[in-house]
C-alpha positions in Angstrom: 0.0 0.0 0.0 1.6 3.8 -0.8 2.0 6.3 1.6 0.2 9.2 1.1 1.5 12.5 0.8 0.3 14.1 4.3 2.0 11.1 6.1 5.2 11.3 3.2 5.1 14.8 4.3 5.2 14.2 8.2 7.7 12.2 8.0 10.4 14.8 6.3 9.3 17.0 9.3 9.8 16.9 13.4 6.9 16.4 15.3 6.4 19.7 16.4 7.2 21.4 12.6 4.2 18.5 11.9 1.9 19.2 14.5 2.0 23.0 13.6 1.8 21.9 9.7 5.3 24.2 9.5 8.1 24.3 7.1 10.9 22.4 8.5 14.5 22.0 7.8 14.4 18.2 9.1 18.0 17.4 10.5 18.1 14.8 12.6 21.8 14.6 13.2 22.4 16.2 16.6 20.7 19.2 15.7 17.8 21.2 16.0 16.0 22.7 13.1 15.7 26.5 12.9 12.2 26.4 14.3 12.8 24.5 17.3 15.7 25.9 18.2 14.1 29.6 18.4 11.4 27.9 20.7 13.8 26.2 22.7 12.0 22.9 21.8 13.1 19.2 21.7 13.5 18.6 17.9 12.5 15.1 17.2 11.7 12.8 14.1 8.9 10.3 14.6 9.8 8.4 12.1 13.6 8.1 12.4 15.5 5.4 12.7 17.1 3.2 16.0 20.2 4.8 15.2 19.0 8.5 15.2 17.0 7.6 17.9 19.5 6.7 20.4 21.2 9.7 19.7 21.4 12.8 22.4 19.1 15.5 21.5 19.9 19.2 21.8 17.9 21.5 23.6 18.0 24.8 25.6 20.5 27.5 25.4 23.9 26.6 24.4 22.5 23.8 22.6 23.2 21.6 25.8 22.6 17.8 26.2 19.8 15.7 27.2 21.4 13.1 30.2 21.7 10.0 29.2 18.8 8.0 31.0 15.9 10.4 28.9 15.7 9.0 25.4 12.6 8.9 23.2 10.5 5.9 23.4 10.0 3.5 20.3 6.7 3.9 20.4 5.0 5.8 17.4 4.1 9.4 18.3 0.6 9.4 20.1 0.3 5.6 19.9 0.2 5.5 23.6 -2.6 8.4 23.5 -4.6 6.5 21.2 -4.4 3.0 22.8 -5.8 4.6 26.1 -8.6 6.6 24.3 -9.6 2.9 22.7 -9.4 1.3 26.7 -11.6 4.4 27.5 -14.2 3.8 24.2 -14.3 0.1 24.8 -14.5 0.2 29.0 -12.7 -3.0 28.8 -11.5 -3.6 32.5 -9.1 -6.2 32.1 -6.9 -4.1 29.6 -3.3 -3.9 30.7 -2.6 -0.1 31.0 0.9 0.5 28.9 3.4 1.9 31.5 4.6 5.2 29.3 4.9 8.2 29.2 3.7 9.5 25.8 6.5 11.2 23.5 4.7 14.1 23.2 4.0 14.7 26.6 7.9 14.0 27.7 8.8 16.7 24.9 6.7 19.2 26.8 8.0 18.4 30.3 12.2 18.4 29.5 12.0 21.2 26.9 11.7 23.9 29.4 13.4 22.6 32.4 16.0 20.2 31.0 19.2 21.0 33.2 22.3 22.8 31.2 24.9 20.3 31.9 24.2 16.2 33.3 24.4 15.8 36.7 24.3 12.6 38.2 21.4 12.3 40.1 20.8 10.0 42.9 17.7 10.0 44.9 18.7 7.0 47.1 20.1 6.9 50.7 18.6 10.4 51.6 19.0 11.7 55.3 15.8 13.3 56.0 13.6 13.8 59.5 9.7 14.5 60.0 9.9 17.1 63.2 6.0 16.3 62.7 3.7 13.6 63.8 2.5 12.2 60.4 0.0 10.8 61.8 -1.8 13.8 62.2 -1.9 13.7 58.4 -3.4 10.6 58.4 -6.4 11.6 60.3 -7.0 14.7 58.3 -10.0 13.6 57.0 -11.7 12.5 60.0 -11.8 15.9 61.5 -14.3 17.3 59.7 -16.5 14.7 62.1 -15.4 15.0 65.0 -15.2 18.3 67.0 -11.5 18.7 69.2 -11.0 22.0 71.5 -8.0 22.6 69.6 -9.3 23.2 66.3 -9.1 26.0 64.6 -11.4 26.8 61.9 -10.8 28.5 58.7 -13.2 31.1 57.9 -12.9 30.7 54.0 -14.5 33.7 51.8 -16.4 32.7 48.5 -13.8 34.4 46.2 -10.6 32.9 48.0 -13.0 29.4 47.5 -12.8 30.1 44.5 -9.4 30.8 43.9 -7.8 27.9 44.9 -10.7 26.4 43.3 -9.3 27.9 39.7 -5.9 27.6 40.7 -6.0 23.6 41.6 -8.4 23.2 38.5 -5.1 25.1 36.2 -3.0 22.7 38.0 -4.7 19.8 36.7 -5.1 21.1 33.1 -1.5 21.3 32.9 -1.2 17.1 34.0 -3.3 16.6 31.7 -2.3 18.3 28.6 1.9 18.4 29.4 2.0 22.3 29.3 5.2 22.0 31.6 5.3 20.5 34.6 3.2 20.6 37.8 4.8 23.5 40.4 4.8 20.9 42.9 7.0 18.2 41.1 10.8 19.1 40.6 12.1 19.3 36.8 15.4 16.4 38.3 12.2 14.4 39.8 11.0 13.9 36.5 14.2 13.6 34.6 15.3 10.5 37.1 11.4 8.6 37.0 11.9 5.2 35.3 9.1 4.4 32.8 7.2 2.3 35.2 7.3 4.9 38.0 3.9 6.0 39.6 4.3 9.3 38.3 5.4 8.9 34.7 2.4 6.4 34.4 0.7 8.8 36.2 0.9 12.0 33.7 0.7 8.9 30.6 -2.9 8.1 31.9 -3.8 12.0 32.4 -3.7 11.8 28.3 -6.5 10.4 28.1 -8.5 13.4 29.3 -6.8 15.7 27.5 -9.4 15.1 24.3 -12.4 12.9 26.2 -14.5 10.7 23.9 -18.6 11.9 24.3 -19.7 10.6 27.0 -16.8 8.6 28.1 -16.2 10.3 31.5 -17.1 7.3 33.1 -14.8 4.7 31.3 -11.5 7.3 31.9 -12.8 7.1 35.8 -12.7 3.8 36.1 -9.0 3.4 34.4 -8.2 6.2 36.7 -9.2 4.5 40.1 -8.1 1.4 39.0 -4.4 3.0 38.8 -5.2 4.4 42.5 -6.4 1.3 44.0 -3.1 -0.5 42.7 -1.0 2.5 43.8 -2.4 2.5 47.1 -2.6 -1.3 47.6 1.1 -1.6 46.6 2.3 1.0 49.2 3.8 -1.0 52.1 6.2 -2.3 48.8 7.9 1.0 48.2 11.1 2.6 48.3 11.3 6.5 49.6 11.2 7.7 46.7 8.7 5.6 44.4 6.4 6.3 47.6 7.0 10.2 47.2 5.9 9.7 43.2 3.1 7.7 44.6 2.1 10.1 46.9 2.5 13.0 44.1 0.6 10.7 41.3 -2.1 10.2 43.6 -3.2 13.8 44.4 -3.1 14.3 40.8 -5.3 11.1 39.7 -8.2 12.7 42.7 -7.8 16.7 41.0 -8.7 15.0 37.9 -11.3 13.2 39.3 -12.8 16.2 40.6 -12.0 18.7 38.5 -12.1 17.6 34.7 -14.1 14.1 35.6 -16.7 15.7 37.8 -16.8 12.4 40.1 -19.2 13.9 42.7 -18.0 14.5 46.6 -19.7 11.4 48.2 -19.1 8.4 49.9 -16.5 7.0 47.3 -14.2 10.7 47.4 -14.3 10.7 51.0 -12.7 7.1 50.9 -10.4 8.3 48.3 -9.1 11.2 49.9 -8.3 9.0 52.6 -6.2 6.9 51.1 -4.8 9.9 49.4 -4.1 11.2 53.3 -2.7 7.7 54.2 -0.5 7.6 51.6 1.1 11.5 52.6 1.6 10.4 56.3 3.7 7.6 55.3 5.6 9.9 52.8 5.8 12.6 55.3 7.2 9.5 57.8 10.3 8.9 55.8 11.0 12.7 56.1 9.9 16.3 55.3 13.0 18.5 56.1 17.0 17.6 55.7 18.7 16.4 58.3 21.8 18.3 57.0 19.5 22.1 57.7 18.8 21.3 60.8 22.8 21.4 61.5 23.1 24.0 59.7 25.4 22.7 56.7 24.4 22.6 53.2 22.2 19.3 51.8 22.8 17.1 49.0 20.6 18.5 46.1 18.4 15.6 45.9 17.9 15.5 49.4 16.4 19.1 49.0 14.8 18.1 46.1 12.7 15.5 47.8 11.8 17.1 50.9 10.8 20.7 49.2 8.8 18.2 46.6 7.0 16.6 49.3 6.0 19.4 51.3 4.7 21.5 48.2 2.8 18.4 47.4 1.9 17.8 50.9 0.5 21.8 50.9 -1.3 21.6 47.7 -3.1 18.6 49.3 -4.3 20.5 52.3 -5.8 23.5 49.8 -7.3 20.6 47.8 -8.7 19.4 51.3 -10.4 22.3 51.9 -12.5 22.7 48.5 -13.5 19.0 49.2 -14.8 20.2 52.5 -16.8 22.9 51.5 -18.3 21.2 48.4 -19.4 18.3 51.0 -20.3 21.4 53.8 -17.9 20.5 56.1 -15.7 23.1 58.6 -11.7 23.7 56.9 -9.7 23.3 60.0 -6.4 25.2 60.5 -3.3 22.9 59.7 -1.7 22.9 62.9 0.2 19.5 62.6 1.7 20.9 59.5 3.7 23.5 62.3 7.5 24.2 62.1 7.5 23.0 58.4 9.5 25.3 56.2 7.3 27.9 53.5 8.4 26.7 50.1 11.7 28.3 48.8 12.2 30.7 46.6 12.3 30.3 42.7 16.2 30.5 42.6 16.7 27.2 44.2 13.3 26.3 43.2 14.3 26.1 39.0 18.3 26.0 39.7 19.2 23.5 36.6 22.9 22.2 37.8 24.2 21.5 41.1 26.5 23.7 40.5 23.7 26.5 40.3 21.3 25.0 43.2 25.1 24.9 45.5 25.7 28.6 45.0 22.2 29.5 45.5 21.5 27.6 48.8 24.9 28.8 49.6 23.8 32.1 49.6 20.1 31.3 50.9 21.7 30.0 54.3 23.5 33.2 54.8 20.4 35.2 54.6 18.7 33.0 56.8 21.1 32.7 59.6 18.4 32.0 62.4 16.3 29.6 60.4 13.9 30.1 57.4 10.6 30.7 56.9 8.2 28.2 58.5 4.8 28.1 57.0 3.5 28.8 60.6 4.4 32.3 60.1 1.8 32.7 58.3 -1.1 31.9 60.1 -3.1 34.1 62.5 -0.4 36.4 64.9 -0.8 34.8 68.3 -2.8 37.1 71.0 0.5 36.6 73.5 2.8 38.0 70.5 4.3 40.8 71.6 5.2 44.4 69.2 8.7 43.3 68.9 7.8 39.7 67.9 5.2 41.2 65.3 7.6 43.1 63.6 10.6 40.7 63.7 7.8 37.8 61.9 6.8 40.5 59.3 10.5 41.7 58.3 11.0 37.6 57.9 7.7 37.6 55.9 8.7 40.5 53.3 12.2 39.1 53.0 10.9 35.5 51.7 8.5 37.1 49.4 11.3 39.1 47.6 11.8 35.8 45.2 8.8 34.0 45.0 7.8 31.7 42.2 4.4 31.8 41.5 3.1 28.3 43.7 5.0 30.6 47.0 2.8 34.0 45.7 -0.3 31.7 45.2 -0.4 30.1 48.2 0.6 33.1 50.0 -2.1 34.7 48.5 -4.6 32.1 50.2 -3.3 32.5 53.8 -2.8 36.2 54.0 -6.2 36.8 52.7 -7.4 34.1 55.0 -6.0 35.2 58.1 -5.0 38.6 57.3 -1.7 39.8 59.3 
């Protein structure tokens, strides 16, 4: 059978040069083709060879290299999209869910945030500490039914409701389309995931909502919980960090439930956001801070990578807590187990693409923070035995951490200061 010009055509083209129905100067040989390169895009060739394929691909500025572990898949571009849309069409509940992350989708994600030299990450052997008791976390959920003395609700306004509401509903959106990556999963995080990690299969499965079939909610619902039952089922089997991708992949399966799915707040959400709980205590167990801070020396990167990772996760969790709440017309109670924990850090370290780069900056971070940084505590409602002095020292603290916020630290600032005002 011929090939027919539009696919003839495709395939002298990379995919995004394709997908945008562009000119392209195809050059697969190391190099980007002028159209990419101004975008600061992966340029790659669906239809190249094994050879071409196992090649390093430029991207970024000063043309620098992908590491080694990322490569393209040999998958067909959208193959994987398409083979979850027909699981979704057909219902079929024995289908084996493929454990990818489509090309298209990884493109997205490294693009922007790929690092400017290869470091070599390792996320194992980590010296963390929870200074909390997770299992405060664990029982998150069960305080909206039973009333404690010290409890402190949150008097949440309509519009601030529905800000987070938006916000959480953007974050979602962007799992499920791959505009970037989520502001509570690290760039090196992602870069590090093996193909069968919780979160790669994760953002592979969000693809399927991305164009939903009509009326075909239900069928991408059922995929989706089945993923969460075998994540949560599996948990006592994980390592730190697959738990921590576990942990992250499961707040983002229940936002899509609720936010592009529309699965109602019942019975069946209030069971899933306990598991979702369950699973964040026994992340937050295995350690929320670096040991190395609490001395006072600098961390390994990936130690800081995990514990700021966890904690924004851990934070977006407790906002997404309280819209389930007040959709179900239950009180928001204050975090107070969440007390001590550090504010998330500022965009600097935050996006830092080398070691070299996150060093320097922390480097510099510690000397500005000489008797401790920001804990998220500050934040909350001034306490009536606070004297002037105390007041003034906790907002000089305040306006120095919001100097270089990125915009998760402004949002969620945002939220608490016009919660709780000063």
């Amino acid at each position: 059978m011929k090939t027919s010009r539009y696919s003839t055509s495709r395939q002298k083209a990379c995919q995004h040069c394709a997908n945008a129905k562009a000119k392209c100067e195809r050059n697969p040989a190391n190099e980007r083709c002028a159209r990419c390169k101004q975008r600061g895009l992966l340029c790659a060739y669906p239809n190249a060879n094994a050879t071409e394929r196992s090649k390093q691909i430029t991207v970024g500025q000063g043309d620098a290299r992908l590491p080694s572990p990322i490569s393209l898949p040999d998958l067909p571009f959208n193959s994987l999209e398409s083979e979850l849309l027909a699981v979704a069409a057909n219902n079929n509940a024995n289908t084996t869910i493929p454990r990818t992350i489509p090309p298209m989708g990884q493109e997205k994600l490294l693009a922007t945030y790929v690092a400017d030299s290869p470091d070599n990450i390792n996320f194992s052997n980590l010296d963390l500490v929870c200074p909390i008791n997770a299992d405060d976390i664990k029982n998150r959920w069960i305080q909206a039914y039973i009333s404690a003395p010290e409890q402190i609700t949150k008097d949440y306004s309509k519009s601030i409701s529905a800000y987070i509401y938006r916000v959480l509903k953007s974050y979602t959106a962007v799992a499920i389309n791959g505009h970037g990556i989520l502001p509570f999963v690290h760039s090196q995080q992602m870069m590090s995931q093996p193909r069968d990690s919780p979160l790669t299969t994760c953002l592979s499965l969000a693809r399927i909502c991305s164009s939903p079939l009509p009326n075909n909610n239900d069928a991408a619902a059922n995929i989706i919980q089945r993923e969460m039952h075998s994540l949560y089922e599996l948990r006592d089997s994980y390592n730190e960090e697959t738990l921590s991708a576990a942990f992250q992949a499961y707040l983002i399966y229940a936002m899509i439930l609720f936010f592009r799915l529309r699965l109602p707040c019942n019975a069946q959400f209030r069971d899933i956001m306990t598991s979702l709980q369950d699973l964040a205590s026994a992340s937050a167990r295995q350690g929320l801070i670096c040991a190395a801070d609490q001395r006072r020396i600098r961390p390994r990167w990936e130690e800081w990578i995990v514990a700021e990772a966890k904690r924004r996760t851990l934070f977006v969790m407790y906002l997404f807590d309280s819209i389930l709440s007040a959709q179900m017309g239950f009180p928001t109670f204050l975090g107070t187990e969440l007390h001590g924990l550090p504010a998330p850090a500022n965009k600097l370290l935050w996006q830092a693409a080398t070691r070299y780069e996150w060093e320097r900056e922390y480097n510099i971070h510690m000397s500005e923070w000489m008797e401790g940084f920001v804990t998220i505590d500050e934040f909350w409602p001034t306490p009536v035995d606070m004297g002037e002095i105390s007041i003034s020292r906790r907002r000089a603290r305040v306006d120095h951490w919001l100097e270089n916020l990125d915009e998760y630290g402004t949002m969620l600032y945002a939220v608490m200061k016009c919660t709780h005002g000063e």
